[in-house]
N, C-alpha and C positions, 0 to 999 in steps of 0.2 A: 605773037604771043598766044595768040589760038591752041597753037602745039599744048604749049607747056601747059596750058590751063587746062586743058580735058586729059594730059599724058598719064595723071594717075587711075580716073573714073575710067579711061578708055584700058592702062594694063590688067585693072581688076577685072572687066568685062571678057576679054583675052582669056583669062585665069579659066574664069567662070567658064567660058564656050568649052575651055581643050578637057576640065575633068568634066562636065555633061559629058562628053565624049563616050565615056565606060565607065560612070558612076551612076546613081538613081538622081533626080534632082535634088529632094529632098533632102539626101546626103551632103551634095556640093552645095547647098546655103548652109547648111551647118558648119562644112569647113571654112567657106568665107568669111562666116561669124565670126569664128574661130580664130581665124588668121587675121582681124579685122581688130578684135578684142586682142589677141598678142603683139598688134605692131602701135597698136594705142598705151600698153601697159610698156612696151620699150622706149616708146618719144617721152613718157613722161618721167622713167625713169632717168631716160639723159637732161630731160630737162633740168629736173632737180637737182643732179651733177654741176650742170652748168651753173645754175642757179646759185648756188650754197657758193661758187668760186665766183660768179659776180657781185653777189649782193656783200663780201668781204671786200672784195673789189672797191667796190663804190663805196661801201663806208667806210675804207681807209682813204679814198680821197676827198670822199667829205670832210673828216674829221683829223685831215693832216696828218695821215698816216701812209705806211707801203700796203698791207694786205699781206697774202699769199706770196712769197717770192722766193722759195726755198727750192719744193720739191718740183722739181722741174724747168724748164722754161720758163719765166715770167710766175712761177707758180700754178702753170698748166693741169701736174698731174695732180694735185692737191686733194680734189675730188675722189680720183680713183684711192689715194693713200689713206682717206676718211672709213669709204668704203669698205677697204680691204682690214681696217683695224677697229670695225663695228663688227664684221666677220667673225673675225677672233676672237673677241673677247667674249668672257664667261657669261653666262646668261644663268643670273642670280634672284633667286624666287626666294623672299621671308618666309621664315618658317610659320608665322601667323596669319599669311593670306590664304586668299581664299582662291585657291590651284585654279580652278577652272574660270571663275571671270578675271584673275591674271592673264592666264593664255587670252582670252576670246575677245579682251579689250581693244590691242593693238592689231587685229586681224578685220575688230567690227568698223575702226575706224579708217584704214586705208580700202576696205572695198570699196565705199559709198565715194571716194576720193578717185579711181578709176572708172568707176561708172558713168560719175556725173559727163564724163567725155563722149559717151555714148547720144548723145544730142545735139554738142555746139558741133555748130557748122564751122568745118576750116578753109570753107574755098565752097565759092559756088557749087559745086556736085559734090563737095566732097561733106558727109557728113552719115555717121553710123548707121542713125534711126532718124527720121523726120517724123519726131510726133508728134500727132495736133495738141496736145498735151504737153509738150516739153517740159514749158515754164512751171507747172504743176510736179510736173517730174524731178527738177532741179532742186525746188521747194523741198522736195517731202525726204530727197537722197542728205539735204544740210541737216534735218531735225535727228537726224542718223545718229550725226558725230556725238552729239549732248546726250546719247544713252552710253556710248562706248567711252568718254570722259567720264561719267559716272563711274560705271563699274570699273575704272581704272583706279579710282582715287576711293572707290567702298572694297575692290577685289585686293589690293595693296594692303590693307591691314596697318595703315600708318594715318594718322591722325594729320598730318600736313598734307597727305597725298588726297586723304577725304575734305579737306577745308579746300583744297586747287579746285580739287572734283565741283564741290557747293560752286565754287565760285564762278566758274567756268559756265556750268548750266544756269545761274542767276545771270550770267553775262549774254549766254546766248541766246536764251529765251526770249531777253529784252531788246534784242537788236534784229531778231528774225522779225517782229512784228512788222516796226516800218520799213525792213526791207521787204519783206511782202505787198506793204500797201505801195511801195517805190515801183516793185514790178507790176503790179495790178496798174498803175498809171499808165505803164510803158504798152500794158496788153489790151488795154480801152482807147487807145489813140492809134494804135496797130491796128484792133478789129481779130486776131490768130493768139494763142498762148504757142502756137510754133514758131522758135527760135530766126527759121531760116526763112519766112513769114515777115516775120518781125523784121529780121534784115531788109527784105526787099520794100518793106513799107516804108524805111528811111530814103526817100526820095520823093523831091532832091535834096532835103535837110536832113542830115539826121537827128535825133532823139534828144543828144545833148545839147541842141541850141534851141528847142520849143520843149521839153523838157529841165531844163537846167536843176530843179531845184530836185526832182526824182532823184536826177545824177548825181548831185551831191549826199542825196539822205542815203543813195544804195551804195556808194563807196564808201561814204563813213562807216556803214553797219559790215561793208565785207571788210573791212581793217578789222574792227571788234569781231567780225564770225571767224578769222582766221588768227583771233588772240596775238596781232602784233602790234608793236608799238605805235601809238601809244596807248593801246588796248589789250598790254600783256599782262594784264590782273592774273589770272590763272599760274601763269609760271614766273611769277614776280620772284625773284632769288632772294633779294634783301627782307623779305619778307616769309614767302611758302618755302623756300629754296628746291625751287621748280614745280611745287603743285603735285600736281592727279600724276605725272610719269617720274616720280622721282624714285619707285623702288622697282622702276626700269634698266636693263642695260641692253648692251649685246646688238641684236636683233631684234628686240620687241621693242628699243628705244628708238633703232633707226628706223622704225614703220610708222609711231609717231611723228617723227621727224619729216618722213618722206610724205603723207598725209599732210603736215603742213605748208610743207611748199606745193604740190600737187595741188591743195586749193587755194592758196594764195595766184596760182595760175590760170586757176579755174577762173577766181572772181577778176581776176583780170582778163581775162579772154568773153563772160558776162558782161561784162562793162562795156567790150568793144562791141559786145553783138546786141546787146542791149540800147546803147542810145551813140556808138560811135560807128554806124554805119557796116559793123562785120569787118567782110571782107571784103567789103567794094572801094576802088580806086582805080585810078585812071594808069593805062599802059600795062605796068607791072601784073603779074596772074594774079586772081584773088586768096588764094593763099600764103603767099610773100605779104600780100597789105596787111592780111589778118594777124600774121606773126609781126608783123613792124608794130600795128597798135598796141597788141598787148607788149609785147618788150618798153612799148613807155610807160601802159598803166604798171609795169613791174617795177621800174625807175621806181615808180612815184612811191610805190609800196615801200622800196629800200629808203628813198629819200627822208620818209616820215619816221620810219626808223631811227634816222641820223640826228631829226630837228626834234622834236615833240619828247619834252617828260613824261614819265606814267601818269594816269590820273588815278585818282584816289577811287574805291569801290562805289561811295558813294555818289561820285559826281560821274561815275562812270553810268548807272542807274539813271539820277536825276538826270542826263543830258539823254538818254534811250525816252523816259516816258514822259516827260516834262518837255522835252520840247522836239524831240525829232516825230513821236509820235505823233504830237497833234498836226506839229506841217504835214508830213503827210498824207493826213486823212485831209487837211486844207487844200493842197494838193490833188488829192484825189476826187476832192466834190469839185473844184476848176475844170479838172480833164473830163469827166463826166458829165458837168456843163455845156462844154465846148462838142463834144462828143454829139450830144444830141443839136446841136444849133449848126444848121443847112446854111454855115457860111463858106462854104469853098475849101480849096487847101489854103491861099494865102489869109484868108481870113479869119479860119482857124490857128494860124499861125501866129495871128498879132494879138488873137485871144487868149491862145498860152503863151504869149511873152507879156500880157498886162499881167493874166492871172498869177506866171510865175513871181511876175516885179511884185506884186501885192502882195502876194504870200509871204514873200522871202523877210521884203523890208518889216510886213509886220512881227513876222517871229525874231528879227532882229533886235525889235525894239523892246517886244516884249523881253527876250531874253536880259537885256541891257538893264530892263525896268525891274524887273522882279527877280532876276539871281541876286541870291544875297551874298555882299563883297568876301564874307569871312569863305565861304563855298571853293572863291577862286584864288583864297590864298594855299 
């Protein structure tokens, strides 16, 4: 397995030697970038392909249904058919918006959506930029999307599309907090805010089992960062009928779109490199493990989709600053605790699994003690 796990790092090296050949250096890392950045913007394009035909997939077998079964084999081409008739269609600008944060809204929120790839590590060598920075990087490319949802739903000129807009950035705002303080836990028990850093410190446990409770607060807040169920306030139909992109179509509604799957991948592919160990795994090259994880945090994504009603704005708020925030920071004085006390790794270990059990059981109870019942009707 040796082969296959260097066969990429070792063809780009290859690459690299033959144009040094009769190129300047300087030249050939800029095309490496180059070529590095266009086959990162084509896997993620196929993935959200694949994506949009599985995640119909599985919610029609969750929900006692077929899915996709027309166009193609099994519904194979489905994707490609979506594509091809996002293509075509008219690209319809109101007469009362505002032309240019129209254009700039759906361009500013799909950049920061390939970029963020530029950091996670797919495989032992394999990863864009190794910055000592990453996790800071990641942070700051999420608080992106909440200015380009803005001017989607104030450039729209439509009073539904500005209330998605409000709602969207009161959603996101509130759920960036403790997922910040979830990964400050992860980068204080690491020692590195670098990504692949972080991987290699998960040994031989990884993050999700002396972390548990981080795990839970950074996944709940990537469901609500990525506006899906049961965290789809923003483009609530019954309600905004679709929010901040509703006086989208065409091609500026499919870069929304593609945006949203591209980071529903992202926080799942975070989550793996975050506290489920990356790409490490025994046998198999460490880029097949890295893609097997994330493909179940993707599961889980479709799955909550299937199970979970909307919650209301309100409890959507009250459950961000009332209670995830404070575990959290509870959370976060445990690991900084631990952090400082010269007990070993295993003994640091049993200190973040008291500190988690304490933390957890008490915001359970608190939440139990003081949500008021009419809240969860």
């Amino acid at each position: 397995m040796m082969d296959l796990e260097n066969f990429l790092p070792f063809l780009g090296e290859i690459v690299a030697r033959w144009l040094k050949g009769f190129l300047p250096v300087w030249l050939v890392d800029v095309i490496m970038m180059v070529v590095v950045g266009l086959l990162i913007i084509l896997l993620m394009v196929v993935v959200v392909m694949a994506l949009t035909l599985l995640e119909r997939k599985i919610l029609g077998r969750l929900q006692d249904r077929l899915g996709p079964n027309r166009v193609g084999p099994y519904g194979l081409i489905q994707p490609i058919a979506d594509v091809l008739k996002l293509l075509v269609k008219e690209d319809i600008i109101p007469e009362k918006a505002d032309k240019l944060l129209h254009f700039l809204a759906p361009v500013i929120i799909v950049v920061p959506a390939f970029m963020v790839w530029a950091v996670i590590p797919f495989g032992k060598k394999l990863v864009a930029a190794d910055l000592n920075i990453a996790v800071l990087y990641v942070i700051a490319l999420g608080s992106v999307t909440s200015i380009a949802i803005l001017m989607a739903g104030w450039g729209s000129g439509n009073k539904y599309a500005l209330l998605g807009g409000f709602r969207a950035v009161a959603q996101l705002f509130s759920y960036e907090v403790p997922m910040a303080l979830a990964i400050l836990s992860v980068v204080m028990a690491a020692g590195s805010m670098s990504l692949q850093k972080i991987v290699e410190a998960q040994s031989p446990l990884p993050f999700v089992l002396l972390q548990p409770v981080a795990f839970l607060i950074y996944f709940i807040c990537g469901v609500a960062e990525t506006n899906r169920s049961p965290f789809d306030l923003p483009e609530a139909e019954s309600e905004i009928i679709a929010g901040y992109h509703i006086e989208y179509s065409g091609v500026k509604w499919a870069m929304f779109f593609l945006a949203e799957y591209i980071n529903t991948f992202a926080i799942s592919a975070m989550v793996v490199t975050l506290f489920l160990g990356g790409w490490k795994g025994p046998v198999l090259p460490s880029y097949i493990w890295f893609f097997i994880k994330v493909a179940i945090m993707v599961y889980v994504f479709f799955w909550f989709r299937a199970t979970f009603p909307r919650l209301r704005i309100d409890q959507l708020l009250n459950f961000s600053w009332k209670f995830l925030v404070p575990l959290a920071m509870a959370n976060l004085l445990v690991t900084g605790l631990v952090v400082k006390l010269d007990l070993g790794y295993w003994g640091k270990a049993s200190a973040y699994w008291a500190g988690n059990i304490l933390a957890g059981g008490l915001a359970l109870y608190l939440l139990g003690r003081f949500t008021p019942k009419k809240a969860l009707a």
